[in-house]
C-alpha positions in Angstrom: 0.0 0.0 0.0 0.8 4.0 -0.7 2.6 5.5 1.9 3.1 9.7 1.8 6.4 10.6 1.7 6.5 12.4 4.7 6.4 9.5 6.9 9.6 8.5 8.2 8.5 5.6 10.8 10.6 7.8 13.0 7.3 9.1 14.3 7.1 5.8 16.4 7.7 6.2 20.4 11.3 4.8 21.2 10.2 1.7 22.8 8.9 0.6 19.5 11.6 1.6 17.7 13.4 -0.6 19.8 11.7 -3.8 19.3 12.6 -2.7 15.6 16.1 -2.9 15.7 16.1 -7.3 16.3 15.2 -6.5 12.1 17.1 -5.4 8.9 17.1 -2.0 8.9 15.6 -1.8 5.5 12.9 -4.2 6.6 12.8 -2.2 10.0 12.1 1.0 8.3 9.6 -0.3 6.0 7.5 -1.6 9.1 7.9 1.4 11.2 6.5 3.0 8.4 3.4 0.7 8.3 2.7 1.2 11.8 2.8 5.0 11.7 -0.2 4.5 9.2 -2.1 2.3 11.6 -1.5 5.2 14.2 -3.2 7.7 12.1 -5.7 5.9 10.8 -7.0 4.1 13.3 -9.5 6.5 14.5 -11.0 8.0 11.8 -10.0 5.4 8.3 -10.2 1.9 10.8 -10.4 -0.3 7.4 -7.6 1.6 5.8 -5.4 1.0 9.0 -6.3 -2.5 8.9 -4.9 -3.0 6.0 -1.3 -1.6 7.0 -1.3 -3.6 9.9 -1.7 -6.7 7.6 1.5 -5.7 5.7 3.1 -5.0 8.9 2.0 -8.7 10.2 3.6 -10.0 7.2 6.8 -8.5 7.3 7.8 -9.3 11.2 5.0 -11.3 12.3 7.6 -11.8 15.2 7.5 -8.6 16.7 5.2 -7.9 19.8 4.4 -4.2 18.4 3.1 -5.1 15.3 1.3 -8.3 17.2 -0.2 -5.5 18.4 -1.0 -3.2 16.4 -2.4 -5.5 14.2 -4.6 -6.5 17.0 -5.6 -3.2 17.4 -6.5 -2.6 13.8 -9.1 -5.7 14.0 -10.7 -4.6 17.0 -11.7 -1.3 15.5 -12.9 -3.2 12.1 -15.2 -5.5 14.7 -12.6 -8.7 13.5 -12.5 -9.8 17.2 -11.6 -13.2 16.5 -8.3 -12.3 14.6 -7.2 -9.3 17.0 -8.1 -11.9 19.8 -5.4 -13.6 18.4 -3.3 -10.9 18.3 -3.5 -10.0 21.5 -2.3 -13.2 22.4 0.5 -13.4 20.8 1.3 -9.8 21.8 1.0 -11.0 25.4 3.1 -14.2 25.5 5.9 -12.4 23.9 6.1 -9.4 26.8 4.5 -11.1 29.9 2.1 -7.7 30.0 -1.0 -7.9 30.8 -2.5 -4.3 29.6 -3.9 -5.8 27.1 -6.2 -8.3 29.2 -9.4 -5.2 29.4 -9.3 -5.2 25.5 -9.1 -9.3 25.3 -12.1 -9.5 27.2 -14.2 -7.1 25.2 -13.0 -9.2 22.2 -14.5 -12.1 24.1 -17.8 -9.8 24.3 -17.9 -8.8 20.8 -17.8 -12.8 19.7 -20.9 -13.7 21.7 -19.6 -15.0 25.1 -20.1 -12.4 27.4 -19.4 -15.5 30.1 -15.7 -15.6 29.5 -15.2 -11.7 29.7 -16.4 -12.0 33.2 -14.7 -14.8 33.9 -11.5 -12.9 33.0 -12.7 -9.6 34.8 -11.9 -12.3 37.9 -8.4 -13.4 37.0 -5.3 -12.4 38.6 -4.1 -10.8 36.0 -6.5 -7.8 36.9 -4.5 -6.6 39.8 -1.6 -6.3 37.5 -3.1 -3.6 35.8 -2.7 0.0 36.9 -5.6 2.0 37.4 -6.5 2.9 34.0 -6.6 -0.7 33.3 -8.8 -1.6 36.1 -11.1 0.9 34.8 -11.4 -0.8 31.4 -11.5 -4.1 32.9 -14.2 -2.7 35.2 -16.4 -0.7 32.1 -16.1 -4.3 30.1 -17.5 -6.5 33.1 -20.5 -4.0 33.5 -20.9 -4.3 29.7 -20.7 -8.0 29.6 -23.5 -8.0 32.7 -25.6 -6.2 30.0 -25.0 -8.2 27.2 -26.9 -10.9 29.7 -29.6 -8.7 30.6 -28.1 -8.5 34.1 -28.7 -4.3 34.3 -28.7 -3.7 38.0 -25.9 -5.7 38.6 -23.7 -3.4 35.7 -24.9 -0.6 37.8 -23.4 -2.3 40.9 -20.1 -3.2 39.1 -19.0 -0.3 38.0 -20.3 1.9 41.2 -16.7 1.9 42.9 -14.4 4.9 44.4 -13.2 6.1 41.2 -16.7 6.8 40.4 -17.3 8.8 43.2 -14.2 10.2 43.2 -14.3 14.4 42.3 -10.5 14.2 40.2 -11.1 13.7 36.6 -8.7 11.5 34.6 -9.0 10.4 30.8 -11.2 7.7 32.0 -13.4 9.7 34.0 -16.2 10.4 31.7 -16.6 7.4 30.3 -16.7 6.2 33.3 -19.3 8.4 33.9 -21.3 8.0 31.0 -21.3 3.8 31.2 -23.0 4.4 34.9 -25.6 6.8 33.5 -26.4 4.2 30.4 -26.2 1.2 33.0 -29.0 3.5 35.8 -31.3 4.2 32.2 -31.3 0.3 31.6 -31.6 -0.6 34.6 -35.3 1.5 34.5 -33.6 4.4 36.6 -33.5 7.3 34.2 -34.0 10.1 36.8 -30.9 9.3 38.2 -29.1 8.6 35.0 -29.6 12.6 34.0 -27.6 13.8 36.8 -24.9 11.4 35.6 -24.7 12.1 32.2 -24.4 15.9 32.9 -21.3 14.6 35.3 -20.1 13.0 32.4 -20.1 16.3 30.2 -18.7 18.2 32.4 -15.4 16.1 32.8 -15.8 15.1 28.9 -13.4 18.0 27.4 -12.2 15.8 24.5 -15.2 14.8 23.1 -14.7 11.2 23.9 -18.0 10.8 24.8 -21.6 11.6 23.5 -22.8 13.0 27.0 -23.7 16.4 26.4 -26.5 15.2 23.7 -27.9 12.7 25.7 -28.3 15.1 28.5 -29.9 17.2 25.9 -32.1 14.6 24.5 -33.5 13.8 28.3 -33.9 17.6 28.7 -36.0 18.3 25.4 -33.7 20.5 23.6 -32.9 19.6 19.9 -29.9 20.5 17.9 -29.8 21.5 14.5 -26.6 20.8 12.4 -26.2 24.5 10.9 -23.6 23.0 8.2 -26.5 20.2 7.3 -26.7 20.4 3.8 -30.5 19.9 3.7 -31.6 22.8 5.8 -28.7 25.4 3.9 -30.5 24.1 0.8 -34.1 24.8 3.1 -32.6 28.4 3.9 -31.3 29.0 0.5 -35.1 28.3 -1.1 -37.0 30.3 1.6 -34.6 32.9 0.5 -35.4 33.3 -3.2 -38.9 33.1 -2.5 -41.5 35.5 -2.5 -42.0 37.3 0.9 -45.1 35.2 2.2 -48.1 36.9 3.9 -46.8 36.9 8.4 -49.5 36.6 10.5 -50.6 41.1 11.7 -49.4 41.4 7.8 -52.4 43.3 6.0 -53.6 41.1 2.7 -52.9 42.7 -0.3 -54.7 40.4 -2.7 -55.9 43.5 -5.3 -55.4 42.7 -8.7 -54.4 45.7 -10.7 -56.5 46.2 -14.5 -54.8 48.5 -17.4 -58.1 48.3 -19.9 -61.9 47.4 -19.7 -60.4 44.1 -22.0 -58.5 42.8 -18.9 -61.3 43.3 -16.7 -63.3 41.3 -18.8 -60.8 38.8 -19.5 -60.5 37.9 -15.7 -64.7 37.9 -14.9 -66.9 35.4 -16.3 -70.5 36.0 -16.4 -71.9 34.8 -13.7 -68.9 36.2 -11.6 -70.3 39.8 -11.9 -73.8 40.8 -12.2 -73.5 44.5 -13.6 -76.3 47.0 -13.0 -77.2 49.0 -15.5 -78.8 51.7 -14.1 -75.6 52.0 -11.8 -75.0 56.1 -11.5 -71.7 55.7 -10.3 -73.3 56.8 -6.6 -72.0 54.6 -3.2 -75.7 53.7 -1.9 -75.1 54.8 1.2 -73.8 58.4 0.5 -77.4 58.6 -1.8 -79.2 60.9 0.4 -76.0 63.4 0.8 -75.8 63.3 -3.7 -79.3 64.2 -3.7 -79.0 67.4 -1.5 -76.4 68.7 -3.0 -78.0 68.3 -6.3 -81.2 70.0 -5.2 -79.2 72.9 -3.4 -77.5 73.1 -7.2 -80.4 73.1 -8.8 -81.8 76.2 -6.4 -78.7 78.5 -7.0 -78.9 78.0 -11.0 -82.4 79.3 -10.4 -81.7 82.1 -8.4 -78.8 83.0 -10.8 -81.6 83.1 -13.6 -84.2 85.4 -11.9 -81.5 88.2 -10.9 -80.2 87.9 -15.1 -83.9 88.2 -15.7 -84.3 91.4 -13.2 -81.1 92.9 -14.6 -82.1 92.6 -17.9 
């Protein structure tokens, strides 16, 4: 596969640069290139980083990195048998056992929640610093879901670094796991206060807290770079401006000739009356005086020309 230029493999911490070394250095730089790929890809291109890892695996399928990272690369594509494997491997070459948490979520993502418990009560657990127990501690709670067990997830993961005030990079999802395992377990009024706990110590985004809280609070987002409603916007903009309701209706249609105004009436739309003097009924009585008080002057105006004359 491609790899950009700009990677070196020097990017690698030393310690796997180190494990490097027992190879060729040609071969040795070609798989610390490999595994820088994985490192960037994993997160956001998993398949792509998957598929480094497997030209990694089969250029020192001997080394307890790339064990590793290639176990890594499968349990991100949801491969759990084959980075189960890995891990494996990657564990009887360095005697560690950090990698026991993730092993037993591989056990849980093939089906047999069982054996992830089962391993959440080895002694290989107390080897693990406290990150690790963590893990090992979210994974047991999970695998007590997977088997429908909720109020016993809620038990397993209530422990003193869940009521502990520090905040560490496993704090909120620590958090959040307790708030999903109290919604489960049919106690969603005390799963809100968790899941705002959870936000608040969630400054990396790590988890989805802050819109769950939202979502039990009623308050909906709206994506203002969603391409549907900037399309929505866009249209309501070169509209025409629509009638607001306290708008006054303007729904006068404007005539130039007697031709349009008979164009737009039928027949029996408009009953004209003939007789129609141009007179508002109502104003009748005030037309006639004024024609009667017209008619009196012109008369008055004729006697003093006949007096004159």
């Amino acid at each position: 596969m491609p790899i950009p230029e700009d990677v070196t493999g020097f990017e690698l911490d030393g310690d796997v640069r180190q494990e490097l070394k027992s190879l060729p250095k040609t071969l040795a730089d070609d798989v610390a290139r490999n595994l820088v790929m994985v490192a960037r890809l994993l997160d956001g291109e998993p398949e792509e980083a998957y598929q480094y890892s497997r030209v990694a695996l089969r250029l020192a399928s001997r080394v307890p990195a790339v064990r590793e990272a290639a176990g890594f690369a499968s349990y991100m594509t949801q491969r759990y048998s084959e980075a189960l494997t890995e891990f494996r491997a990657a564990r009887r070459m360095t005697g560690r056992a950090d990698l026991w948490p993730v092993m037993a979520d591989c056990e849980r993502g093939l089906g047999r929640p069982e054996r992830a418990l089962a391993m959440a009560g080895e002694p290989e657990v107390k080897q693990l610093d406290k990150a690790g127990q963590v893990e090992m501690r979210l994974v047991a709670a999970g695998a007590r879901s997977d088997m429908e067990q909720f109020e016993a997830a809620v038990v397993t993961l209530q422990s003193p670094e869940l009521a502990s005030s520090a905040v560490h990079a496993w704090t909120a999802r620590l958090r959040y796991a307790y708030a999903e395992a109290l919604i489960a377990a049919g106690r969603g009024d005390e799963a809100r206060d968790w899941f705002a706990k959870a936000a608040e110590a969630d400054t990396d985004g790590s988890t989805n807290a802050s819109e769950r809280l939202a979502e039990i609070d009623g308050v909906e987002f709206t994506d203002a770079l969603d391409p549907e409603l900037v399309e929505d916007d866009a249209e309501q903009a070169d509209a025409p401006a629509k009638k607001r309701s306290g708008d006054v209706a303007d729904d006068r249609v404007i005539f130039e000739d007697e031709e349009s105004v008979e164009e737009f009436y039928d027949e029996d739309d408009l009953e004209i009356d003939e007789d129609f003097d141009g007179v508002v009924p109502e104003r009748a009585q005030d037309a006639e005086a004024a024609s009667a008080k017209a008619q009196a002057a012109e008369a008055a105006e004729a006697k003093d020309a006949d007096a004159k004359s």
